[in-house]
N, C-alpha and C positions, 0 to 999 in steps of 0.2 A: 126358230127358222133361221135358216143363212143368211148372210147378205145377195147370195146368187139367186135363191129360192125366192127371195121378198123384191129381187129386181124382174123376174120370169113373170113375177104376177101386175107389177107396176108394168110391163111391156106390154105384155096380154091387153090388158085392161084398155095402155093408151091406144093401141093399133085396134082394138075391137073401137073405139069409138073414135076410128077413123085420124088421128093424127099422124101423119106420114113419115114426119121425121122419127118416129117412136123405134126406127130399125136401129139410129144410131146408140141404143141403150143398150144393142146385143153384144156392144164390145166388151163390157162385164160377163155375160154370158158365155159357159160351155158346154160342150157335150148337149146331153140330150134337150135342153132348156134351147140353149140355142137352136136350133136342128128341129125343134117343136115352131120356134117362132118365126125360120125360114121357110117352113113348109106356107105356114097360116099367110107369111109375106107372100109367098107368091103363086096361094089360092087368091087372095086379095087382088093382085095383079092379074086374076084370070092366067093364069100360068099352070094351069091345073096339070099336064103330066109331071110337069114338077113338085109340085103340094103334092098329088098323090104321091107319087116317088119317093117324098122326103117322110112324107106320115105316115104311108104304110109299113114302112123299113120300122119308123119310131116305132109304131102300134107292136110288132112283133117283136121289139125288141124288150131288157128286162128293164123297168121302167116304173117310177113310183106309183101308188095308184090315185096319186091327187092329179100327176098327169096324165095318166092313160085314160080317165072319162074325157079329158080335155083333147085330146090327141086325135079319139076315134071320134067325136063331136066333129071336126076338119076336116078330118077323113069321108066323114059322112057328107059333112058340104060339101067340101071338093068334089067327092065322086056323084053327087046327084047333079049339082052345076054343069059337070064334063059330061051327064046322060049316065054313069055307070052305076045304074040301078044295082046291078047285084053288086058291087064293091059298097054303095050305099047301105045297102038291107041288111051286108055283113058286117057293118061299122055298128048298124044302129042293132044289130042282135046281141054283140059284142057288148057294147053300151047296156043293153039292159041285165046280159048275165054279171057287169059288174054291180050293177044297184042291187039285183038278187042274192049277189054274194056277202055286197055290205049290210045289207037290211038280214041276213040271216044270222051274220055275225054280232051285227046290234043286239038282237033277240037271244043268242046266248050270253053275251054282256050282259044282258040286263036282269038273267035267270041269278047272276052270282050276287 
């Protein structure tokens, strides 16, 4: 792993368990890492057309898939938070065709 990729996850981690200063660790941070963890800042903030904004742009865009479960997981909070049910349903539909996808690809891993 990177040193960008092992700071995305130490950020994650501090600001999901509520430490506030944990924004200032994005200065390491770029591109989509960052841009992931400005959305989740300012769903956190209740800033939700922003979080959506910033997460749905990420979710659409090409993006690894350790963060895209992470990505649309926000996306899905933010938009049920903000009432938008169907932006919610499409997060978490999205969400399960990715576990469908990895759990199918385990299953051929595991034929060889």
């Amino acid at each position: 792993l990177s040193h960008e990729t092992v700071s995305y996850f130490i950020t994650l981690k501090t600001i999901r368990e509520g430490e506030s200063s944990a924004f200032d660790y994005t200065m390491v941070l770029k591109g989509a890492h960052r841009a992931h963890i400005e959305g989740l800042v300012a769903s956190m903030d209740e800033n939700y057309y922003e979080a959506i904004r910033k997460l749905k742009e990420l979710s659409d865009s090409d993006i690894p898939s350790y963060m895209r479960f992470k990505v649309l997981s926000d996306l899905e909070n933010a938009a049920e938070s903000s009432g938008n049910m169907r932006l919610a349903y499409n997060a978490s539909r999205k969400k399960l065709s990715l576990i469908e996808k990895h759990r199918l690809s385990m299953a051929d891993y595991s034929k060889n």
